[in-house]
C-alpha positions in Angstrom: -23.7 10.7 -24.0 -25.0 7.7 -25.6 -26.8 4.7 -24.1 -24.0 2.7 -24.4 -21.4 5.2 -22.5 -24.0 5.3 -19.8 -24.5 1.7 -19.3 -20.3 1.9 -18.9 -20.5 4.6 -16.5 -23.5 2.9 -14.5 -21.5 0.3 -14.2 -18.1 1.5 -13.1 -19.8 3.5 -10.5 -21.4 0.3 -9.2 -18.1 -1.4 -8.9 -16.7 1.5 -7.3 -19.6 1.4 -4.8 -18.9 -1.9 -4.4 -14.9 -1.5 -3.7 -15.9 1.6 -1.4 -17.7 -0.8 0.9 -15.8 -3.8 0.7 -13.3 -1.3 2.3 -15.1 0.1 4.9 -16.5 -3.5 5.9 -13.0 -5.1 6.2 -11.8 -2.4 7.9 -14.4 -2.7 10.9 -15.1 -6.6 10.8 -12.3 -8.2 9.5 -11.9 -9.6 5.4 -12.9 -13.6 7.1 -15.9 -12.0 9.2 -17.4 -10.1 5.9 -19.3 -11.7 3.7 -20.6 -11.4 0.0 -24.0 -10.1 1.6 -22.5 -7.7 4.0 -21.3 -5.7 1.4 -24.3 -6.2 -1.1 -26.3 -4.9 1.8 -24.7 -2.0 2.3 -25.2 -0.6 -1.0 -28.5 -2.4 -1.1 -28.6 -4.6 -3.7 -28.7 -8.5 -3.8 -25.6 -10.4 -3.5 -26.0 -11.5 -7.3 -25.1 -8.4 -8.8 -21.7 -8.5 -7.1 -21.1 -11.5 -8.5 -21.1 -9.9 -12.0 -17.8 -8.1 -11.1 -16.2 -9.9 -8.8 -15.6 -13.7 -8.3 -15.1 -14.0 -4.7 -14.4 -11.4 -1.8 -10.6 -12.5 -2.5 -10.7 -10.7 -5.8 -12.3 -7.9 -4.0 -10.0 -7.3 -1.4 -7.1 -7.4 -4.3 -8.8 -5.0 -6.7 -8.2 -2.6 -3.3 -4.9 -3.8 -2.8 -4.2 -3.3 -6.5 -5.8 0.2 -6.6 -3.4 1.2 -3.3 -0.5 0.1 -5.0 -1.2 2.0 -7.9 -1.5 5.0 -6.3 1.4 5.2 -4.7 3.4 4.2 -7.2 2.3 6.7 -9.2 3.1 9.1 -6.5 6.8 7.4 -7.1 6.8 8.3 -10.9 8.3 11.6 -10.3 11.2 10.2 -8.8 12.7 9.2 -12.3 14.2 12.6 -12.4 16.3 12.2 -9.6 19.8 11.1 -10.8 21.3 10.3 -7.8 20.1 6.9 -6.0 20.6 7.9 -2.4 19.1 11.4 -2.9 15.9 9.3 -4.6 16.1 6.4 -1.8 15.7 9.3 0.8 12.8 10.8 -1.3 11.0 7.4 -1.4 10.8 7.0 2.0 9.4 10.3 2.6 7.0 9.5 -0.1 5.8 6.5 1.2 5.3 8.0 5.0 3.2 10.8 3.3 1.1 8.0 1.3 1.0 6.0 4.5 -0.2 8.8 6.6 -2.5 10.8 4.6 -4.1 7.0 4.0 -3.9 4.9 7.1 -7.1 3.0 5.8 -5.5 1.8 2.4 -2.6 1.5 4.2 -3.8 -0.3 6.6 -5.8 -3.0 4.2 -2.5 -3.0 1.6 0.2 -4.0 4.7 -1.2 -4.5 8.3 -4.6 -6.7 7.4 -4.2 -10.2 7.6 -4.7 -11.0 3.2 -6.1 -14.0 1.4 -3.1 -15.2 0.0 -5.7 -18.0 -1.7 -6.8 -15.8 -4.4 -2.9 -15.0 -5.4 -2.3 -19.1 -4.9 -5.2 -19.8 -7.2 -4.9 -16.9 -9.8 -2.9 -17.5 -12.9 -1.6 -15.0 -13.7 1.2 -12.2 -11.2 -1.9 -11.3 -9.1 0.7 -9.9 -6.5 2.7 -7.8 -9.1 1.8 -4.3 -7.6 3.4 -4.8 -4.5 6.3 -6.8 -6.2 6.9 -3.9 -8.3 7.2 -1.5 -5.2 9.6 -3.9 -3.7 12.0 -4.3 -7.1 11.8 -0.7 -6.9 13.2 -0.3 -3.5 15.9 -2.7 -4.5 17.0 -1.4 -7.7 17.7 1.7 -5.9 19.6 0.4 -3.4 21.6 -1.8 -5.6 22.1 1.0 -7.7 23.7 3.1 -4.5 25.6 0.2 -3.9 27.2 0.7 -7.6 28.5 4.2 -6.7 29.8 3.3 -3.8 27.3 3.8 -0.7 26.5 0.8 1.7 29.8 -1.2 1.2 29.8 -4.6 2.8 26.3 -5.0 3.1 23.9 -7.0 1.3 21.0 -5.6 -1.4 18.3 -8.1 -0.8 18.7 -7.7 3.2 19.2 -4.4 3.2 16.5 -3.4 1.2 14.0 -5.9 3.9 15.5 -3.5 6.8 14.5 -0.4 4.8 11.1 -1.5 4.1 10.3 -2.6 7.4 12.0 0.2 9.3 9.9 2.3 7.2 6.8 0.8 7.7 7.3 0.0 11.2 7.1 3.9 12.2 3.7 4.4 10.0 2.3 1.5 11.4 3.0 2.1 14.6 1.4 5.8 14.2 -1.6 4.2 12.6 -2.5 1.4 15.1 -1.8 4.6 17.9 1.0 3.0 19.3 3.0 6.0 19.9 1.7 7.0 23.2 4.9 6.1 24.9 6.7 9.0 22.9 6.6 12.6 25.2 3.3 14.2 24.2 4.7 17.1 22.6 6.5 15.2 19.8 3.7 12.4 18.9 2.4 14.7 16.1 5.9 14.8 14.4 7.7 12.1 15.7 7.4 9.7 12.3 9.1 12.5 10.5 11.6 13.1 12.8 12.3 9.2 12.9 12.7 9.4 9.4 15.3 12.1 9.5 17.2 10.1 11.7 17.0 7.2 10.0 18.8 9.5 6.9 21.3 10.3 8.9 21.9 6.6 9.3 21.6 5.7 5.9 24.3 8.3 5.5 26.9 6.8 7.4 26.9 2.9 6.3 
């Protein structure tokens, strides 16, 4: 390896250290109560060499929100192969319960943290795009069922906000522990088995 790959490898591992904890700081204090110096003391370096990758904590916090969204919709990529759209609206909710769950943190910074919509306000370019894209996805689908006939009478743009947030009303409920009025026995499963029943309502409208 040359000096210059290593220099580029140094450096991507700093800014992952850096991402790793931004992460675990706004996850226990909150993205307002963490500064610039939190995080650079908790890799232990000055503040001024985060500075060299990253403007503000803004730009921070959405290079993790970025880095969610990519992963799970690259966990969506296989879905391409799935002709039809109900069949592949079903198999995107489970895939997004299984991303949801097996990462509660991500999850939780990418849809139940409070964000700094400043840094999308005052970037140029489509700084939200990732979770856009998720979103068009969810719609196309559904207006693509709507073409072959499922979900007659109903709206896309509506209908595809009551997906969403039926979806991630059970995950975040899970994650934030609120399902200790459910009967003991059924807690561990019970986001599963809402979303089985939430197929068989899909399957009826």
């Amino acid at each position: 390896m040359g000096i210059n790959d290593r220099k580029e490898r140094e450096k991507e591992e700093l800014r992952v250290r850096i991402l790793v904890a931004a992460k675990t700081l706004f996850l226990q204090k909150g993205i307002d109560k963490t500064s610039i110096r939190n995080i650079a003391d908790l890799i232990e370096y000055s503040p001024g060499i985060i500075y060299h990758y990253f403007r503000d904590k803004n730009e921070i916090f959405h290079a993790l929100h970025q880095g969610g969204f990519s992963q799970l919709m690259s966990k969506m990529s296989i879905l391409g192969s799935v002709r039809n759209p109900l069949e592949r609206l079903k198999a995107m909710g489970s895939i997004y319960v299984n991303f949801a769950m097996d990462n509660p943190d991500m999850y939780d910074l990418m849809f139940i943290k409070e964000a700094p919509i400043d840094h999308v306000a005052n970037t140029e370019h489509d700084a939200w795009k990732e979770g856009g894209g998720t979103f068009n996805y969810l719609r196309s689908t559904i207006m693509e069922c709507m073409e072959q006939g499922y979900f007659k009478g109903h709206d896309a743009e509506a209908l595809s906000y009551m997906v969403w947030s039926t979806v991630h009303g059970m995950v975040s409920l899970s994650i934030r522990k609120r399902c200790e009025v459910i009967l003991p026995e059924r807690q561990q499963s019970i986001v599963e088995e809402g979303l089985e029943e939430f197929f068989k309502m899909l399957d009826r409208i």
